[in-house]
Biopython code that builds the backbone (N, CA, C, O; Angstrom):
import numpy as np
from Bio.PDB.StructureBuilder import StructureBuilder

atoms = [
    (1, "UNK", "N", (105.023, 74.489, -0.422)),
    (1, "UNK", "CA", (105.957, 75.019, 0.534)),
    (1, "UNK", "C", (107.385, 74.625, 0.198)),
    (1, "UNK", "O", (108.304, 75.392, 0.487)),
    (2, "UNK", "N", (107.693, 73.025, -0.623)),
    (2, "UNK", "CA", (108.912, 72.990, -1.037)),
    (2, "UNK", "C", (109.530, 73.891, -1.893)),
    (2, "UNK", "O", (110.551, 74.496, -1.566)),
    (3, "UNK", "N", (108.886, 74.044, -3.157)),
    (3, "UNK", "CA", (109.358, 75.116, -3.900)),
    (3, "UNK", "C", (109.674, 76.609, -3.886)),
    (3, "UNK", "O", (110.299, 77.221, -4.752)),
    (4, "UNK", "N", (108.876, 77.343, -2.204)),
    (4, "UNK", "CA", (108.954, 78.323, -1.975)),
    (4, "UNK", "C", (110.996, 78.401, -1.052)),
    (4, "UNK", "O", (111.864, 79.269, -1.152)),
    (5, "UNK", "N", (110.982, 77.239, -0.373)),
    (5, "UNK", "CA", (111.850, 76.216, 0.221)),
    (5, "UNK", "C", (113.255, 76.571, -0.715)),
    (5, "UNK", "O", (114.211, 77.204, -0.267)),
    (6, "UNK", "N", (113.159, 76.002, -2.165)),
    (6, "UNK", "CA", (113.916, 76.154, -3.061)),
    (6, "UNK", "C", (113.874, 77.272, -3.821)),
    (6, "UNK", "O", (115.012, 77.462, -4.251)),
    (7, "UNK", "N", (113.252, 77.966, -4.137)),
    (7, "UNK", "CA", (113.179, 79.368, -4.863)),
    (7, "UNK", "C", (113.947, 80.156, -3.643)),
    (7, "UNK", "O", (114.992, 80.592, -4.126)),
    (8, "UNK", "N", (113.865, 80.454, -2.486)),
    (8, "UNK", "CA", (114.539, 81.557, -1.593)),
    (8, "UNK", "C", (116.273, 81.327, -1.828)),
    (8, "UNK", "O", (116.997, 82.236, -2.235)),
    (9, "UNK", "N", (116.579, 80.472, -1.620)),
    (9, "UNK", "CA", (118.079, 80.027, -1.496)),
    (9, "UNK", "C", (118.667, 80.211, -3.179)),
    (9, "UNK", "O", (119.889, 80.147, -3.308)),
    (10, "UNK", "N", (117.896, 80.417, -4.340)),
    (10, "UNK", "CA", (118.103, 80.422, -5.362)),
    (10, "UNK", "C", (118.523, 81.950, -5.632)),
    (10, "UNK", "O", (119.570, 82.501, -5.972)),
    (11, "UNK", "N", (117.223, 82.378, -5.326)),
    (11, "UNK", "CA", (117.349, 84.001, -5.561)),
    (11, "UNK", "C", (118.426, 84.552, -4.516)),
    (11, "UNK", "O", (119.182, 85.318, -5.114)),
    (12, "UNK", "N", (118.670, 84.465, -3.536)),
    (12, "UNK", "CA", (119.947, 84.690, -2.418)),
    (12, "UNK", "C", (120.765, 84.567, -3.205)),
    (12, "UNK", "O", (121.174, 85.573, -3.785)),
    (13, "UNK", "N", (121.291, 83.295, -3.504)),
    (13, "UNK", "CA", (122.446, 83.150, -4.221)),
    (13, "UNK", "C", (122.884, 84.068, -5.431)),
    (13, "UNK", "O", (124.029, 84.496, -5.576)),
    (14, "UNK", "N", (121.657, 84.351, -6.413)),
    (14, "UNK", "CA", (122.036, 85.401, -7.500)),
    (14, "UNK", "C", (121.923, 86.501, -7.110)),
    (14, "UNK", "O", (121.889, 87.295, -8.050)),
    (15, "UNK", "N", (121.810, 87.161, -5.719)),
    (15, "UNK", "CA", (122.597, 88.353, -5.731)),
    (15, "UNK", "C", (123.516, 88.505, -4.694)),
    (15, "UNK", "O", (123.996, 89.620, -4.490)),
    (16, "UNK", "N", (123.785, 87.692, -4.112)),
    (16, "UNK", "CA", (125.295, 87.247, -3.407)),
    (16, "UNK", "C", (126.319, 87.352, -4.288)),
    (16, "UNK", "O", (127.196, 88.209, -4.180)),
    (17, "UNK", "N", (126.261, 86.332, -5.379)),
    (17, "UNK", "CA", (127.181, 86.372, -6.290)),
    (17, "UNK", "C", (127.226, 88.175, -7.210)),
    (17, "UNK", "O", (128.285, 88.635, -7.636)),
    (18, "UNK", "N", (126.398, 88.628, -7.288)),
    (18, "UNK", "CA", (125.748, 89.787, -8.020)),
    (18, "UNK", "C", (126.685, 91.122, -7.446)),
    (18, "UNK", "O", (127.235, 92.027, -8.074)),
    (19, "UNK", "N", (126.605, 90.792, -5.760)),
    (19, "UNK", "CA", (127.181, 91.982, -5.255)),
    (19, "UNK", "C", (128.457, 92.228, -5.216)),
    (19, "UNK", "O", (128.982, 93.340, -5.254)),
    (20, "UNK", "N", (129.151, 90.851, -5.115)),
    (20, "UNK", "CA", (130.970, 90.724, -5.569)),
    (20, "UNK", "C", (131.229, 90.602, -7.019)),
    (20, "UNK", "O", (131.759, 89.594, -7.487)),
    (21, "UNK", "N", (130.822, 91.724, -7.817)),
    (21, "UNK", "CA", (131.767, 91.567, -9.351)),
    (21, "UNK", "C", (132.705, 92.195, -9.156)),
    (21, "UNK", "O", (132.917, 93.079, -8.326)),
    (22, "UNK", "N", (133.390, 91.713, -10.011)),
    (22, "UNK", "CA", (135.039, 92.560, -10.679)),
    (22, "UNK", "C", (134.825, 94.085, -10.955)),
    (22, "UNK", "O", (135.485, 95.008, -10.480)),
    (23, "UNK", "N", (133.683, 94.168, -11.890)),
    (23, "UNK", "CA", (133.708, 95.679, -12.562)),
    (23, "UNK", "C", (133.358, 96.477, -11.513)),
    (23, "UNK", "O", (133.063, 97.607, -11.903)),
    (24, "UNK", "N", (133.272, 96.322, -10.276)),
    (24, "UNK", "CA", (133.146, 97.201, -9.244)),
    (24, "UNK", "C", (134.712, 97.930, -9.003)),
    (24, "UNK", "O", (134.790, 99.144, -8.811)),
    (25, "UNK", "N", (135.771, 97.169, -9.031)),
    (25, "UNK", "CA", (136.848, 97.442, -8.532)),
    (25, "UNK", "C", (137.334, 99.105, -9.485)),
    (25, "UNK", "O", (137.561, 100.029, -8.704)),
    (26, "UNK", "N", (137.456, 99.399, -10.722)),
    (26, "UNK", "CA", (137.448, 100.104, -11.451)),
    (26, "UNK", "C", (136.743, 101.563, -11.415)),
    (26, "UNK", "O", (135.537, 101.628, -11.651)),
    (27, "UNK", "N", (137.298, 102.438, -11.196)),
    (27, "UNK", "CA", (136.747, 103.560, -10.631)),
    (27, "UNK", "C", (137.032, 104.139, -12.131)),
    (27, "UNK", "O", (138.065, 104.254, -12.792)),
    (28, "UNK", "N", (135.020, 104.600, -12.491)),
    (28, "UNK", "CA", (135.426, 105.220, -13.866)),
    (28, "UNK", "C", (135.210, 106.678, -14.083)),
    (28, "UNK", "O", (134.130, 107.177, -14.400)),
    (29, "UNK", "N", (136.381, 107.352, -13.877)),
    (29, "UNK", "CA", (136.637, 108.746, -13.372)),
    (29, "UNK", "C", (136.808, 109.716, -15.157)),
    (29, "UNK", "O", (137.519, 109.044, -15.905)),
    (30, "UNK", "N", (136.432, 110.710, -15.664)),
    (30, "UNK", "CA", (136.096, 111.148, -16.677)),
    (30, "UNK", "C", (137.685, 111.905, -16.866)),
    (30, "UNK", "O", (138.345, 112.578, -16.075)),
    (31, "UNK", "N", (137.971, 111.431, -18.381)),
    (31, "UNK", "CA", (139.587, 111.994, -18.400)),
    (31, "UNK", "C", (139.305, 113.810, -18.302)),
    (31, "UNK", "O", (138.215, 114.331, -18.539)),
    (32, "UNK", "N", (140.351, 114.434, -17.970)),
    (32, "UNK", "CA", (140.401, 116.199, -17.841)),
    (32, "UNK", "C", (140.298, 116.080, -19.557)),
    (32, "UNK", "O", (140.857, 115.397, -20.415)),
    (33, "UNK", "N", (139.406, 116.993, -19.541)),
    (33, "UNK", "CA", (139.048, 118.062, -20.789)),
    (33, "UNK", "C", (140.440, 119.471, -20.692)),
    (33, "UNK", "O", (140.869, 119.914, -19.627)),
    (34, "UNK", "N", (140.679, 119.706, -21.414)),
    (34, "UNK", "CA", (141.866, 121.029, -21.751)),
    (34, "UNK", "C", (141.589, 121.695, -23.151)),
    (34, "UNK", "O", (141.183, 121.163, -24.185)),
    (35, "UNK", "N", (141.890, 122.884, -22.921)),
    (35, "UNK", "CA", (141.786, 124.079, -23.896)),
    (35, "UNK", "C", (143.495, 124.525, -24.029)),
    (35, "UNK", "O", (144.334, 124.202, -23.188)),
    (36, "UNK", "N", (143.745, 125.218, -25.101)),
    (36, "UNK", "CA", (145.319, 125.707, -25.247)),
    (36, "UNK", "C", (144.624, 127.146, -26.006)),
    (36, "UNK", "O", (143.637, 127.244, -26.735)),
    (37, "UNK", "N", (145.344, 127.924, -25.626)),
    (37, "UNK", "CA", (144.982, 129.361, -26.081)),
    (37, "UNK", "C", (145.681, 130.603, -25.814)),
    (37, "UNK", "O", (145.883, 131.117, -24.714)),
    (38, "UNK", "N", (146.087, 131.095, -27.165)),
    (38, "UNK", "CA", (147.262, 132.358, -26.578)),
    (38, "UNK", "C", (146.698, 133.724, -26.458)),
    (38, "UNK", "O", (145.786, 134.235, -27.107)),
    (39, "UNK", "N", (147.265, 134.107, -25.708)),
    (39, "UNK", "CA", (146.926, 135.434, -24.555)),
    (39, "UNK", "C", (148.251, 136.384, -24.663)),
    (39, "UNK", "O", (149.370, 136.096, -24.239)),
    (40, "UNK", "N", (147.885, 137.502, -25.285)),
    (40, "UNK", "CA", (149.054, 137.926, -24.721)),
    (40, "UNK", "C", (150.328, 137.924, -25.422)),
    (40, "UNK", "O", (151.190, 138.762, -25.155)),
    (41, "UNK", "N", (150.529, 136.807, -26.521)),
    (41, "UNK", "CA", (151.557, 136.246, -27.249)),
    (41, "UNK", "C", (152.740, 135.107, -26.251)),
    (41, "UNK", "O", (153.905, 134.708, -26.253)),
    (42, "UNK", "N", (151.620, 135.005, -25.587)),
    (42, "UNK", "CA", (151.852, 133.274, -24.265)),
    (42, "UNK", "C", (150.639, 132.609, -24.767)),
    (42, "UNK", "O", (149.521, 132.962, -25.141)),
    (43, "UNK", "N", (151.408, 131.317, -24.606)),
    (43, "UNK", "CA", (150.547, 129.937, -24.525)),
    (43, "UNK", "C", (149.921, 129.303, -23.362)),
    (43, "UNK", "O", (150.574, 128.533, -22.658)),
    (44, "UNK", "N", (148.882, 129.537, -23.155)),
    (44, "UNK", "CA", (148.461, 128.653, -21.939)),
    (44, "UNK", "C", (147.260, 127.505, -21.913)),
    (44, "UNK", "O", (146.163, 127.544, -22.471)),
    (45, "UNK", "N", (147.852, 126.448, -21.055)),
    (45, "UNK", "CA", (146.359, 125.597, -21.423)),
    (45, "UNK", "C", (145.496, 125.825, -19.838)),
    (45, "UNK", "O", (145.901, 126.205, -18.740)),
    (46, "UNK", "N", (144.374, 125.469, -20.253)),
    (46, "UNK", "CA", (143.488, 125.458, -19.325)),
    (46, "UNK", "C", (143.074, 124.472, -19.300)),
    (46, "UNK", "O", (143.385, 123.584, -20.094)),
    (47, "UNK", "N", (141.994, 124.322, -18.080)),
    (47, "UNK", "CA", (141.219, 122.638, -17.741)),
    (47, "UNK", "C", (139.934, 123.161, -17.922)),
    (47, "UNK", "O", (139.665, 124.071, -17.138)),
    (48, "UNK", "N", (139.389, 122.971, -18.421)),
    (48, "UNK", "CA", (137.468, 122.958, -18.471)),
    (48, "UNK", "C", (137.014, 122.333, -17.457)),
    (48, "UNK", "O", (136.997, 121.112, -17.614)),
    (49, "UNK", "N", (136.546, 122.799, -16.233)),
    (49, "UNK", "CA", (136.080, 122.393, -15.348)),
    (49, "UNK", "C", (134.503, 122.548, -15.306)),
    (49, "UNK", "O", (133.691, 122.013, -14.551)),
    (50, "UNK", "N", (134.371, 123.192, -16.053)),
    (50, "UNK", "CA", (132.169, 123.156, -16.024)),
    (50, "UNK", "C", (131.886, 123.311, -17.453)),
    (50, "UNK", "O", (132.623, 123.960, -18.195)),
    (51, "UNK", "N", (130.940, 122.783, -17.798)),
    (51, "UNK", "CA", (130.152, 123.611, -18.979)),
    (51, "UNK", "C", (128.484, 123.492, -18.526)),
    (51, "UNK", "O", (128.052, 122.996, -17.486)),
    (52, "UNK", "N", (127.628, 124.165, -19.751)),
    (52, "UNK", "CA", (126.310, 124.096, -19.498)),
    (52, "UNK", "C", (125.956, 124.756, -20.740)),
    (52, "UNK", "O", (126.662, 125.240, -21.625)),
    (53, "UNK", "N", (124.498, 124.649, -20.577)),
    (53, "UNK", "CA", (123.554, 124.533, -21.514)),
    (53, "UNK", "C", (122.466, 126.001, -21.163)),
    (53, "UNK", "O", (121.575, 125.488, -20.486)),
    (54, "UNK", "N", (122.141, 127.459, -21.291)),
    (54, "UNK", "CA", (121.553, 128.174, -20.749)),
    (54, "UNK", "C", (120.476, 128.685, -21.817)),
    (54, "UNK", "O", (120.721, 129.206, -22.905)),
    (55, "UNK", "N", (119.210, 128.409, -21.246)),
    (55, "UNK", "CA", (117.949, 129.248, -22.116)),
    (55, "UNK", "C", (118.223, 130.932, -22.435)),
    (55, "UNK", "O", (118.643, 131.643, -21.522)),
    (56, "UNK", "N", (118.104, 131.183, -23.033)),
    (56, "UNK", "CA", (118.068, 132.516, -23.697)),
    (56, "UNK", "C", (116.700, 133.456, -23.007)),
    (56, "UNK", "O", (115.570, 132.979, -22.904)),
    (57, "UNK", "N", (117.043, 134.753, -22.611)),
    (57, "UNK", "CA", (115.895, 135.157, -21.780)),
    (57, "UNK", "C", (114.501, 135.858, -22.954)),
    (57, "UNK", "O", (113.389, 136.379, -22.875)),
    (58, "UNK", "N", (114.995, 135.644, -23.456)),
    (58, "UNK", "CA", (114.182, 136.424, -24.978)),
    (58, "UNK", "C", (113.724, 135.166, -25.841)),
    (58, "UNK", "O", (113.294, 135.351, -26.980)),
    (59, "UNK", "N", (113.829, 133.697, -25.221)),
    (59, "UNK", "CA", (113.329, 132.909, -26.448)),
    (59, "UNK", "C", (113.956, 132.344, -27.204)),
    (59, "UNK", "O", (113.744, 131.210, -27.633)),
    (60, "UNK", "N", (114.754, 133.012, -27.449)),
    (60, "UNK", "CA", (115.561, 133.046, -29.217)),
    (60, "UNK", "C", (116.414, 131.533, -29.372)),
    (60, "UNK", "O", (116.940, 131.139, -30.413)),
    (61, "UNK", "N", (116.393, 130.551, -27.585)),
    (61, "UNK", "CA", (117.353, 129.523, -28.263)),
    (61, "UNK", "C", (117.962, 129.270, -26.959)),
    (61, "UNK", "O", (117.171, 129.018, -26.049)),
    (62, "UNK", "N", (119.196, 129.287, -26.690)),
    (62, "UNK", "CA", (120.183, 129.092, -25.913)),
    (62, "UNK", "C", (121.540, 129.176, -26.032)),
    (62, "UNK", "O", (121.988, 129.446, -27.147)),
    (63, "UNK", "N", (122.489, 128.956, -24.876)),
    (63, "UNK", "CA", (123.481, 129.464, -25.077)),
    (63, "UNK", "C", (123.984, 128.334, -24.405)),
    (63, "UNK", "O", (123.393, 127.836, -23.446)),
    (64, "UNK", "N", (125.820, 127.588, -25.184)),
    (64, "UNK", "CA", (126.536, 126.911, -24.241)),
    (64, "UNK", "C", (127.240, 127.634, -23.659)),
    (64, "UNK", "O", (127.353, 128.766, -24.129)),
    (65, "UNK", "N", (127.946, 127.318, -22.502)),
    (65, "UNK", "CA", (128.942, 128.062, -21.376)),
    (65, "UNK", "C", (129.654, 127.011, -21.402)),
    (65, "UNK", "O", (129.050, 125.939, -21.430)),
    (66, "UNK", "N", (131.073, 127.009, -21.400)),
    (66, "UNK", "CA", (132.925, 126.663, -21.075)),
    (66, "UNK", "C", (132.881, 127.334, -20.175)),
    (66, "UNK", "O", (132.184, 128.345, -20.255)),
    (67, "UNK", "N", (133.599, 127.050, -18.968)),
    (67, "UNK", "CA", (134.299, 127.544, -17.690)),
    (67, "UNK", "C", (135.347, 126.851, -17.792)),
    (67, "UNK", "O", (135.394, 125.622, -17.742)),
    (68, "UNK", "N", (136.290, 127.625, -17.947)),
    (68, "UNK", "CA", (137.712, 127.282, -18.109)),
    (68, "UNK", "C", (139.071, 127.918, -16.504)),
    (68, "UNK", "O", (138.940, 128.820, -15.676)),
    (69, "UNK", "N", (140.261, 126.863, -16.744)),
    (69, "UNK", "CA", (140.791, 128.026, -15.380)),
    (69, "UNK", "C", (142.362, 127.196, -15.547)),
    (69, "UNK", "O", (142.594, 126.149, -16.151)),
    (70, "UNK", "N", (143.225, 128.006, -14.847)),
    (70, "UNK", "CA", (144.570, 127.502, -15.061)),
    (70, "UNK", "C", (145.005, 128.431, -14.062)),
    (70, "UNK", "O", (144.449, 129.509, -13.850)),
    (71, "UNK", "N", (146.225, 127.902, -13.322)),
    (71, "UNK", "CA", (147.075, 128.343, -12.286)),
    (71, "UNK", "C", (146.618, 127.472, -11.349)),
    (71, "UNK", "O", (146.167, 126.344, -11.545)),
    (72, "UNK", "N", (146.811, 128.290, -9.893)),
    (72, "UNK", "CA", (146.867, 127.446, -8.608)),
    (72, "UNK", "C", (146.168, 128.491, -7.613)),
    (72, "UNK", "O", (146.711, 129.553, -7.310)),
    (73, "UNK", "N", (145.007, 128.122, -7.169)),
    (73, "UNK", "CA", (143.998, 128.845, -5.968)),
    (73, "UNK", "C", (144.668, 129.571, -4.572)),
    (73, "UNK", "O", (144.425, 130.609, -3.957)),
    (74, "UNK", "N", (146.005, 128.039, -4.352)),
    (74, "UNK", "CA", (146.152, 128.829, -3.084)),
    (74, "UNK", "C", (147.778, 128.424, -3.319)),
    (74, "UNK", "O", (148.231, 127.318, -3.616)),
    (75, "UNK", "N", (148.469, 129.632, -3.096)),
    (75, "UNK", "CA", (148.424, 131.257, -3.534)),
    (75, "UNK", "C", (147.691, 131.580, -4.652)),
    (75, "UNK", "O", (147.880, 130.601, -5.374)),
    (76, "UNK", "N", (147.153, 132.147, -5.100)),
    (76, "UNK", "CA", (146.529, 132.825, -6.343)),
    (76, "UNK", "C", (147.641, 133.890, -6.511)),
    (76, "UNK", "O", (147.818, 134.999, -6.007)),
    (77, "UNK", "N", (148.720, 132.710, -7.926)),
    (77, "UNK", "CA", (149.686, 133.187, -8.521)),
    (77, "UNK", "C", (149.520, 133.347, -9.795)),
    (77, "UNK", "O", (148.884, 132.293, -9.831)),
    (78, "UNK", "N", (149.503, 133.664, -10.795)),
    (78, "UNK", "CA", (149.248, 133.315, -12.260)),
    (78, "UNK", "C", (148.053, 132.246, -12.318)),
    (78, "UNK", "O", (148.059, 131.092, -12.746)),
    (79, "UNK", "N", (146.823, 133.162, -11.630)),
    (79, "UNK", "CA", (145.640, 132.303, -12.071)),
    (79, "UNK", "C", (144.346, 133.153, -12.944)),
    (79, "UNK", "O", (143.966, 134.323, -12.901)),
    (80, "UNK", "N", (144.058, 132.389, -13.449)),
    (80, "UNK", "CA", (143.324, 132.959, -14.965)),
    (80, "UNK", "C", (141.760, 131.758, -14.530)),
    (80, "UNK", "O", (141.639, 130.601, -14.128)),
    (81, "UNK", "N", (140.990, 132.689, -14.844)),
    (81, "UNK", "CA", (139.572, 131.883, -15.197)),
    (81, "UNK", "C", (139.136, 132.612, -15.833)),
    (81, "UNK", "O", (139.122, 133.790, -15.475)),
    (82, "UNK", "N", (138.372, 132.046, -17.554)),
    (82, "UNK", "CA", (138.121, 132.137, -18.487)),
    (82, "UNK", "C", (136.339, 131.627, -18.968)),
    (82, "UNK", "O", (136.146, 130.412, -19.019)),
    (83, "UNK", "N", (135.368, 132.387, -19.231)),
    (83, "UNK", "CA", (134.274, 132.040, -19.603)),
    (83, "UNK", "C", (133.893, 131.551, -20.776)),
    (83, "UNK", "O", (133.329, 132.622, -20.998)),
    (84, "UNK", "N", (133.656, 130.893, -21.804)),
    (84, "UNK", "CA", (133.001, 131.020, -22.913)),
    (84, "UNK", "C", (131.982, 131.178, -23.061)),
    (84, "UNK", "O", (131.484, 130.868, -21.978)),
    (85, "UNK", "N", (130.908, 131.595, -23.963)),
    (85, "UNK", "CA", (129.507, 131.866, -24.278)),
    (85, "UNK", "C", (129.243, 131.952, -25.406)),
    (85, "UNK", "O", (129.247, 133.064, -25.934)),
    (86, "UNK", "N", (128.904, 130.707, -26.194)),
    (86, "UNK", "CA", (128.993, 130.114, -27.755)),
    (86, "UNK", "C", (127.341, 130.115, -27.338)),
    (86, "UNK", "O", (126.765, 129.451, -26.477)),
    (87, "UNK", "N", (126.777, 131.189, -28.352)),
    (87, "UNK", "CA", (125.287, 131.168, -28.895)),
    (87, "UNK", "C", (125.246, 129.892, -30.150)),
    (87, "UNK", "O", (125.928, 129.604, -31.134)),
    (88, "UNK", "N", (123.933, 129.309, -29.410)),
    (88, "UNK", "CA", (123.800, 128.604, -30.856)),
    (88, "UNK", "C", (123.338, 129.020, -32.051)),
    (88, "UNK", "O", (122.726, 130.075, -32.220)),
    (89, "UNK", "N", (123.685, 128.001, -33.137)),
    (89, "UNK", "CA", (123.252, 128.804, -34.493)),
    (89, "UNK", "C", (122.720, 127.413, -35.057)),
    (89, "UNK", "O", (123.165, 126.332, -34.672)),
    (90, "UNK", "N", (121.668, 127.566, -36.062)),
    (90, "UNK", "CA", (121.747, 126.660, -36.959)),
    (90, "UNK", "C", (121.820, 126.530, -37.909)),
    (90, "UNK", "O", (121.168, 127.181, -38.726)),
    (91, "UNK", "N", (122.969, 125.287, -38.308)),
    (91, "UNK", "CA", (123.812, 125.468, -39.454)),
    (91, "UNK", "C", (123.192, 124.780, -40.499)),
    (91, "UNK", "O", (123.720, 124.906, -41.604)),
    (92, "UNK", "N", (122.397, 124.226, -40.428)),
    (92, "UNK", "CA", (121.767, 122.593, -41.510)),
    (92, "UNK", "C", (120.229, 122.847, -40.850)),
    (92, "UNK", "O", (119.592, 123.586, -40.099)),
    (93, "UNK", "N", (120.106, 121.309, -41.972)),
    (93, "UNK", "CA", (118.585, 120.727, -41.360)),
    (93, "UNK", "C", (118.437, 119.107, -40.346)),
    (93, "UNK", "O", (118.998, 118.020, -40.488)),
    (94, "UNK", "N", (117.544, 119.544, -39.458)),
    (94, "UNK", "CA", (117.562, 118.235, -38.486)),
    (94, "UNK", "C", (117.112, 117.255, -39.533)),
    (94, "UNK", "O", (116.221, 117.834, -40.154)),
    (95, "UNK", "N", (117.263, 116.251, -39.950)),
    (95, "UNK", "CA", (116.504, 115.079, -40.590)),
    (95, "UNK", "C", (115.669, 113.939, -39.685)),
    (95, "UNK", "O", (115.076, 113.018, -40.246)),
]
sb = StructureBuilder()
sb.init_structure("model")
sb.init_model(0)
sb.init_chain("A")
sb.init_seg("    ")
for serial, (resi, resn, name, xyz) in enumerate(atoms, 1):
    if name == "N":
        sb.init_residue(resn, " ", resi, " ")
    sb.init_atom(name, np.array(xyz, "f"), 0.0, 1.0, " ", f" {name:<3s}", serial, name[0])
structure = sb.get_structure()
C-alpha cells in the first residue's frame, strides 16, 4: 500500500509538469502557398487555398487539383478563381 502511496503522487506530478510546456505557446500555422501567373498580359498572384488528390473515373490513375483565387469576396471586385487539373504521368521507375 506504501508504494501504491508513492507511485500516485509520482505519476501526478509527470503530467502536471507535462501539461504546462513552452511549445504549447507557439501556434504552428502553415505559411500561404502563392502562384504568379500572367493573364491577359497582367501579372497576378494568387493564394492556393485547396488542393487534392482525385481518382480517375475510368481507372487510369488520378488527378491533382490547385484551387487557386485572388481579389476580395466582399465586394467581388477584380476577383479571379482559378482551377488546376494536373493528370498524373509517369515519368521514371519507383525503386
Amino acid at each position: 500500500m506504501k508504494s501504491i502511496n508513492y507511485i500516485l503522487p509520482f505519476l501526478c506530478s509527470f503530467w502536471i509538469l507535462n501539461a504546462c510546456s513552452s511549445d504549447d505557446d507557439v501556434a504552428s500555422c502553415p505559411q500561404i502557398e502563392s502562384a504568379t501567373m500572367t493573364i491577359n498580359g497582367e501579372i497576378m498572384d494568387f493564394e492556393i487555398f485547396g488542393r487534392g488528390i482525385d481518382l480517375d473515373n475510368d481507372g487510369s490513375g488520378h488527378t491533382l487539383s490547385l484551387y487557386l483565387s485572388s481579389g476580395y469576396y466582399s465586394p467581388q471586385q477584380n476577383t479571379y478563381a482559378v482551377t488546376l487539373k494536373l493528370p498524373y504521368k509517369e515519368t521514371g521507375t519507383n525503386s
